[in-house]
N, CA, C and O atoms as CSV, one atom per row, in Angstrom:
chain,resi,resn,atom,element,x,y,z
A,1,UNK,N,N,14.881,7.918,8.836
A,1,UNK,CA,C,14.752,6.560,8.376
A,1,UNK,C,C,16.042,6.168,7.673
A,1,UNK,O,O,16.528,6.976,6.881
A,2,UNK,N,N,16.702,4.886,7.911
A,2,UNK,CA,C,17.730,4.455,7.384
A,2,UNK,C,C,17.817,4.150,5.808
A,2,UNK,O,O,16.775,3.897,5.202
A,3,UNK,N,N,19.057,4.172,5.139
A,3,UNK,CA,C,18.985,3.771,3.926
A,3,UNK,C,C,19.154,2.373,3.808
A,3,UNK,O,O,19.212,1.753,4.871
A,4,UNK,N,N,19.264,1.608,2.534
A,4,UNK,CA,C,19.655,0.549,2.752
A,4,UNK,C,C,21.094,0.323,1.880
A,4,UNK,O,O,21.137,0.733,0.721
A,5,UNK,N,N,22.011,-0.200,2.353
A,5,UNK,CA,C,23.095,-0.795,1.470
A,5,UNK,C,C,22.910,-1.855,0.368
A,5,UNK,O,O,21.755,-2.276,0.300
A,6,UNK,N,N,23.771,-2.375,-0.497
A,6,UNK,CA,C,23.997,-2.481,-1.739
A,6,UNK,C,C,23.864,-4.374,-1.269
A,6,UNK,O,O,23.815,-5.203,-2.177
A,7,UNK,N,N,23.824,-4.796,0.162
A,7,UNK,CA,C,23.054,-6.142,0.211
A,7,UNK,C,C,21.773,-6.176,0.707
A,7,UNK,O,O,21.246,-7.275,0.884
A,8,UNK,N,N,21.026,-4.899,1.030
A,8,UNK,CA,C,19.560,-4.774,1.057
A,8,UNK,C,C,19.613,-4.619,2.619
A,8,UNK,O,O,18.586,-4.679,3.296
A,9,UNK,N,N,20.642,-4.452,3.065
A,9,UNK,CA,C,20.338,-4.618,4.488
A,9,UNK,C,C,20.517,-3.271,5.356
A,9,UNK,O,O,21.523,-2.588,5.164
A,10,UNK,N,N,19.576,-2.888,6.289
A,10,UNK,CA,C,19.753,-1.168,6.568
A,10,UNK,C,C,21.477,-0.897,6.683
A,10,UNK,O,O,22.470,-1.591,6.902
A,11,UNK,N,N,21.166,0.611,6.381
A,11,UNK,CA,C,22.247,1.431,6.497
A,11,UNK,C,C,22.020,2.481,7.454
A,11,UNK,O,O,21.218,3.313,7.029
A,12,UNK,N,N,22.420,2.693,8.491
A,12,UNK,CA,C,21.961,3.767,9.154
A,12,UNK,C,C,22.949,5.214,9.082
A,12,UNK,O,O,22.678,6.330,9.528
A,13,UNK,N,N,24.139,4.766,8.379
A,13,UNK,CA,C,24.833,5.797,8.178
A,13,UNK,C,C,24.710,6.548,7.203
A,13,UNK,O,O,25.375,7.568,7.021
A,14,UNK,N,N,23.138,5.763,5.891
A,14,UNK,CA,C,23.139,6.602,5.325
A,14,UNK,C,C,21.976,7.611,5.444
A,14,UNK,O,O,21.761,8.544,4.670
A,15,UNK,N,N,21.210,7.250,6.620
A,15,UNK,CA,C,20.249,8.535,6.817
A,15,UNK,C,C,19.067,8.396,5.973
A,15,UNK,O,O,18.185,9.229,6.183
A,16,UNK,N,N,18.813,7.358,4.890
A,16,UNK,CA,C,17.822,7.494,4.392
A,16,UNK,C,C,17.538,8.325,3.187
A,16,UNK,O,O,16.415,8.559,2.740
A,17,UNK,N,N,19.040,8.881,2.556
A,17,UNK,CA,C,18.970,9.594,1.583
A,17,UNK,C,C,19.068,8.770,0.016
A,17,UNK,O,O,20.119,8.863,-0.618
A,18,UNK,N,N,18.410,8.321,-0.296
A,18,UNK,CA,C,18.099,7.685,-1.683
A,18,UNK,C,C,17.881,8.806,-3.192
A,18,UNK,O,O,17.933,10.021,-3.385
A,19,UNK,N,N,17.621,7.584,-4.032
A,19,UNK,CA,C,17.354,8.828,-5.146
A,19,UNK,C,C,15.821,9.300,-4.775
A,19,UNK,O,O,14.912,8.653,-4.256
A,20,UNK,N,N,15.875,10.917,-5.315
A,20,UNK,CA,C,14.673,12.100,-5.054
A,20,UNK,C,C,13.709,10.987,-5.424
A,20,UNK,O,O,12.851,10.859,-4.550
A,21,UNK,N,N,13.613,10.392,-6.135
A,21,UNK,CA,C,11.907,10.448,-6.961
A,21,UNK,C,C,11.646,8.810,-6.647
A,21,UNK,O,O,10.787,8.168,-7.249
A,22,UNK,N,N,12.924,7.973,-5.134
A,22,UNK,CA,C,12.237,6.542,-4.689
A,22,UNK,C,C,11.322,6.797,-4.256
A,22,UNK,O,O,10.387,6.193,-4.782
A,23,UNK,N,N,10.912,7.772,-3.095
A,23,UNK,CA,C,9.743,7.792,-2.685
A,23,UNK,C,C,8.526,8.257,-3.085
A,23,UNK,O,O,7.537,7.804,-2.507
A,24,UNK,N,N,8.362,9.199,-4.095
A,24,UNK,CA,C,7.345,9.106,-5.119
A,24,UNK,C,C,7.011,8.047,-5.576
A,24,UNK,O,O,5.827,7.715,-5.524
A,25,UNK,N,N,7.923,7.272,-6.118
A,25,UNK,CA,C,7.659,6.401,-6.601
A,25,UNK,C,C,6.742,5.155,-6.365
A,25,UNK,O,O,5.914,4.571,-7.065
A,26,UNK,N,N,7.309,4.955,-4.875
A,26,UNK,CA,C,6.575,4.208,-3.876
A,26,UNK,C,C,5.171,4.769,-3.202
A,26,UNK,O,O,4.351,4.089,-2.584
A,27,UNK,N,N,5.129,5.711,-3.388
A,27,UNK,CA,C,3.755,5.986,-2.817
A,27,UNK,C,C,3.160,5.656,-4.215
A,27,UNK,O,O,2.363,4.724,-4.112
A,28,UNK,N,N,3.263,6.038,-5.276
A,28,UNK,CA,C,2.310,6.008,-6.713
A,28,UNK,C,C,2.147,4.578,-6.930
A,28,UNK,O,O,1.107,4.219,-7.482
A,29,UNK,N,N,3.284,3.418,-6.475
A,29,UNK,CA,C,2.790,1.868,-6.698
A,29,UNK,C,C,2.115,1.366,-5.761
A,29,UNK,O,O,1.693,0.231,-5.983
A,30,UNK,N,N,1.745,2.045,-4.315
A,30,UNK,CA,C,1.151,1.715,-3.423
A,30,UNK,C,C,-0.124,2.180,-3.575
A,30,UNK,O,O,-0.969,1.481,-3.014
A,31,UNK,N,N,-0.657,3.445,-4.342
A,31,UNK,CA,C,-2.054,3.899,-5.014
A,31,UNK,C,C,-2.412,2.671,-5.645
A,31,UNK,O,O,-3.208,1.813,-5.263
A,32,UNK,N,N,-1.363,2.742,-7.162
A,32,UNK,CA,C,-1.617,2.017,-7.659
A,32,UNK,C,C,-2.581,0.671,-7.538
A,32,UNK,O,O,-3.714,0.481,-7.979
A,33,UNK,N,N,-1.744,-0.144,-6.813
A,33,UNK,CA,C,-2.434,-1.679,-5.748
A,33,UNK,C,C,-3.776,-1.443,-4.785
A,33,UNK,O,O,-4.743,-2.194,-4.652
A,34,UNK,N,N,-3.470,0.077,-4.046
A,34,UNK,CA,C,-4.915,0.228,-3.671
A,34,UNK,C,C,-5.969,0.258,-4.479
A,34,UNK,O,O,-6.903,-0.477,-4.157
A,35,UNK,N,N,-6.137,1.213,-5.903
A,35,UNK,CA,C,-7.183,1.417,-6.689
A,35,UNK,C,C,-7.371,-0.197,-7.240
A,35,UNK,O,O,-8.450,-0.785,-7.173
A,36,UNK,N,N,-6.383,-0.675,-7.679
A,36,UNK,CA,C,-6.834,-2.085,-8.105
A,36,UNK,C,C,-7.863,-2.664,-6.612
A,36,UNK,O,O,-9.042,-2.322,-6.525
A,37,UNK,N,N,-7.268,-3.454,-5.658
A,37,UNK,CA,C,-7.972,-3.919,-5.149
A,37,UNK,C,C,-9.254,-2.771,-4.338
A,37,UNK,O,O,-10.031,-3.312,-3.551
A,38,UNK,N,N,-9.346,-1.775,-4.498
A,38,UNK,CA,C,-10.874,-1.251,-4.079
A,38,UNK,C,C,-11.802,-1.100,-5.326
A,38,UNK,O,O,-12.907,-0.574,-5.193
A,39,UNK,N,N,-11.380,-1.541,-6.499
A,39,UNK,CA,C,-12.615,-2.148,-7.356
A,39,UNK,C,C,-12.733,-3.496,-7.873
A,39,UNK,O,O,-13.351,-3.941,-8.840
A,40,UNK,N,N,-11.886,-4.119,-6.874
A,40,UNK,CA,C,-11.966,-5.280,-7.077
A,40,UNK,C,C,-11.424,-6.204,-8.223
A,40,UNK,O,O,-12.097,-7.182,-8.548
A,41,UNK,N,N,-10.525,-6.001,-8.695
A,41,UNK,CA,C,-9.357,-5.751,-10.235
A,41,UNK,C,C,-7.902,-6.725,-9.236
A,41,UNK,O,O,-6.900,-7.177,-9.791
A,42,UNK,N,N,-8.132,-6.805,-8.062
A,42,UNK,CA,C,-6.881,-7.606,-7.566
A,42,UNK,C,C,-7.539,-8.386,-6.659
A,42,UNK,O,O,-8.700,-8.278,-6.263
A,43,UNK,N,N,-6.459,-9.407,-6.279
A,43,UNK,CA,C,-6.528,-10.095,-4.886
A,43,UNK,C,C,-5.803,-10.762,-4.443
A,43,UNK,O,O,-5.629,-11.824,-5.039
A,44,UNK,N,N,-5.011,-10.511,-3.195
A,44,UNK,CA,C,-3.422,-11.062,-2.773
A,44,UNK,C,C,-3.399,-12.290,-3.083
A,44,UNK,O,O,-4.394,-13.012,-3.161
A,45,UNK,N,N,-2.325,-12.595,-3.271
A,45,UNK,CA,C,-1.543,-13.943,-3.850
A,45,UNK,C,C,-2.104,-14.862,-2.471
A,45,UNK,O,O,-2.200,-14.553,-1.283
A,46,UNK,N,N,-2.398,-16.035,-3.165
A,46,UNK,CA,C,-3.290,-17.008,-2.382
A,46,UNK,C,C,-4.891,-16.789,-1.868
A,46,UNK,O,O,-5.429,-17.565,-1.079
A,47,UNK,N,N,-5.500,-15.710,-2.393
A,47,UNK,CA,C,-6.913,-15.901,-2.184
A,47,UNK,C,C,-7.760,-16.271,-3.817
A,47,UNK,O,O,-7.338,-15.786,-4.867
A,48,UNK,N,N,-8.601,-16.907,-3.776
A,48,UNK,CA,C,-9.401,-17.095,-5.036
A,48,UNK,C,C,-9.629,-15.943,-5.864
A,48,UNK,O,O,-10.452,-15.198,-5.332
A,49,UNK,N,N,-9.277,-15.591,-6.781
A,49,UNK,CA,C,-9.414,-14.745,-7.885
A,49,UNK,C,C,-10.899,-14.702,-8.474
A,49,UNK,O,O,-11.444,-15.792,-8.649
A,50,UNK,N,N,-11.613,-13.519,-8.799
A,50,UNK,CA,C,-13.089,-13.406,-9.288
A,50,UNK,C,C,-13.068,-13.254,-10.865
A,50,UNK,O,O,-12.139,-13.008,-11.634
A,51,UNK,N,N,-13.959,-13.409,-11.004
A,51,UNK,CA,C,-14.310,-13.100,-12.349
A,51,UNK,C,C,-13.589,-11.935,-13.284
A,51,UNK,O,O,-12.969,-12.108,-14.333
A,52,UNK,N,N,-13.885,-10.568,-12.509
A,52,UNK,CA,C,-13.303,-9.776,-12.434
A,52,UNK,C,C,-11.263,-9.329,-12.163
A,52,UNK,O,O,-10.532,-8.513,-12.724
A,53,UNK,N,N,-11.096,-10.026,-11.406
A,53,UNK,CA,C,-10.015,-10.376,-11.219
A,53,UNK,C,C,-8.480,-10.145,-12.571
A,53,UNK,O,O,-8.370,-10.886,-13.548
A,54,UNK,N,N,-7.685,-9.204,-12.318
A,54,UNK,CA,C,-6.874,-8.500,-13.294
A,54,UNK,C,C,-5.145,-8.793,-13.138
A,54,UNK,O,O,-4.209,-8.839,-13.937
A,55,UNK,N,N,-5.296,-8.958,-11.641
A,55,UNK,CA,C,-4.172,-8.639,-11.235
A,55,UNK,C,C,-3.967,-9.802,-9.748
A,55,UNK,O,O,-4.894,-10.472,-9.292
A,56,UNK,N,N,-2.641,-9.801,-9.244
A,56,UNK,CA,C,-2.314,-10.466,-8.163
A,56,UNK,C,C,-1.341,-9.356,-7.416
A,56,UNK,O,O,-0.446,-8.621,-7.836
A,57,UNK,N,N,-1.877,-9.554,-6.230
A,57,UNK,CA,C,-0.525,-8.604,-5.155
A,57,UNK,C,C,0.284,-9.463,-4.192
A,57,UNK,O,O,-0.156,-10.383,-3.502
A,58,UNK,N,N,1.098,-9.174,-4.233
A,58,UNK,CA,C,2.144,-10.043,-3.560
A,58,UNK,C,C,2.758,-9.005,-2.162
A,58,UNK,O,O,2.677,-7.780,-2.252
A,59,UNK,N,N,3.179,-9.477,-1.284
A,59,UNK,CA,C,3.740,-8.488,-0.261
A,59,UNK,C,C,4.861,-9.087,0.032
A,59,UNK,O,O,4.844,-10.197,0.564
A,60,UNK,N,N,6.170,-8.359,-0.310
A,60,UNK,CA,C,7.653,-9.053,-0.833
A,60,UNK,C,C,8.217,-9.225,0.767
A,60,UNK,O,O,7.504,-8.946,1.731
A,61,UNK,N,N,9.573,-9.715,0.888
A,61,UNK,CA,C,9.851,-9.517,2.632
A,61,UNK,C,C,10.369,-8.108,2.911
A,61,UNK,O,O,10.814,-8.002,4.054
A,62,UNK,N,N,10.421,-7.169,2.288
A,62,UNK,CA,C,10.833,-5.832,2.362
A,62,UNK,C,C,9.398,-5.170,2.726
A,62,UNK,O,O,9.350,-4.066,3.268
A,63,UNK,N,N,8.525,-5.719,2.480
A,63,UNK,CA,C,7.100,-5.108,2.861
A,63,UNK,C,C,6.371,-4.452,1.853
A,63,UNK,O,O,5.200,-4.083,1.765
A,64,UNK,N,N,7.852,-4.370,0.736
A,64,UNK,CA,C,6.796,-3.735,-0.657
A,64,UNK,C,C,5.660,-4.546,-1.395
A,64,UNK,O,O,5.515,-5.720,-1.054
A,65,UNK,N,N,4.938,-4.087,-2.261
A,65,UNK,CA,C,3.671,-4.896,-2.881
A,65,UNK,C,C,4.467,-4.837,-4.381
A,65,UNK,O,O,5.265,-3.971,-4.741
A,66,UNK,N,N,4.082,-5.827,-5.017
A,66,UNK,CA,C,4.321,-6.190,-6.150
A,66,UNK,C,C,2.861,-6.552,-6.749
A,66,UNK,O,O,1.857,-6.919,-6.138
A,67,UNK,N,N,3.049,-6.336,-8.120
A,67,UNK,CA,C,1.726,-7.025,-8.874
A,67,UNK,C,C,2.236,-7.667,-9.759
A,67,UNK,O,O,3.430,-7.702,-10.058
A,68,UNK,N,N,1.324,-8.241,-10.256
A,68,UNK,CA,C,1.596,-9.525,-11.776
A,68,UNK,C,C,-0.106,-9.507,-11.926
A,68,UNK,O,O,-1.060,-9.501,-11.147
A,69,UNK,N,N,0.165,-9.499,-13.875
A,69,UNK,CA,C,-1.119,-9.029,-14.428
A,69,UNK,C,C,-1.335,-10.754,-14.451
A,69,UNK,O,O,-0.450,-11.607,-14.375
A,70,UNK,N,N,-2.661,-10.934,-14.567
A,70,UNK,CA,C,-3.365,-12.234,-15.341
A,70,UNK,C,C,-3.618,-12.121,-16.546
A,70,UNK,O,O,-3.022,-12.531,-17.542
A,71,UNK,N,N,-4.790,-11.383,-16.378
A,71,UNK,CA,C,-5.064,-11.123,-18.121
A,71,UNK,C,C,-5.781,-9.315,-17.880
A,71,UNK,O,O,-6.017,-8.648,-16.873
A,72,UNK,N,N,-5.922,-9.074,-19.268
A,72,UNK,CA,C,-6.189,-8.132,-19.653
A,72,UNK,C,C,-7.868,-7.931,-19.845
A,72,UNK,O,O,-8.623,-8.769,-20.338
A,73,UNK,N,N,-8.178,-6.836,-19.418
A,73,UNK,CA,C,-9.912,-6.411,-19.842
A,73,UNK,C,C,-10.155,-7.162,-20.641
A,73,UNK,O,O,-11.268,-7.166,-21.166
């Protein structure tokens, strides 16, 4: 998998070698967003928010998820 250069745009010369702990990282914010929305604590940006409702997920053009809190318990 390619890296990306310093304007976000692939690098294929660099092979995909980033710092050790990006991809940890990214899998633990992608848990993250799952456990929220499988108890129902999120709901992507533009659907009606519940009662329950904690958080918003966004899906950036890189494909990553982002959150933004609403409010707190």
């Amino acid at each position: 998998m390619p890296g990306t250069n310093a304007n976000g745009e692939e690098d294929p010369a660099d092979g995909g070698a980033g710092e050790p702990g990006d991809d940890a990282e990214r899998r633990a914010a992608e848990r993250f967003v799952s456990d929220l929305l499988a108890r129902g604590e999120a709901v992507f940006e533009g659907e009606e928010p519940t009662a329950r409702t904690t958080h918003v997920v966004r899906r950036e053009d890189d494909g990553r998820l982002t959150v933004r809190r609403l409010r707190f318990h």
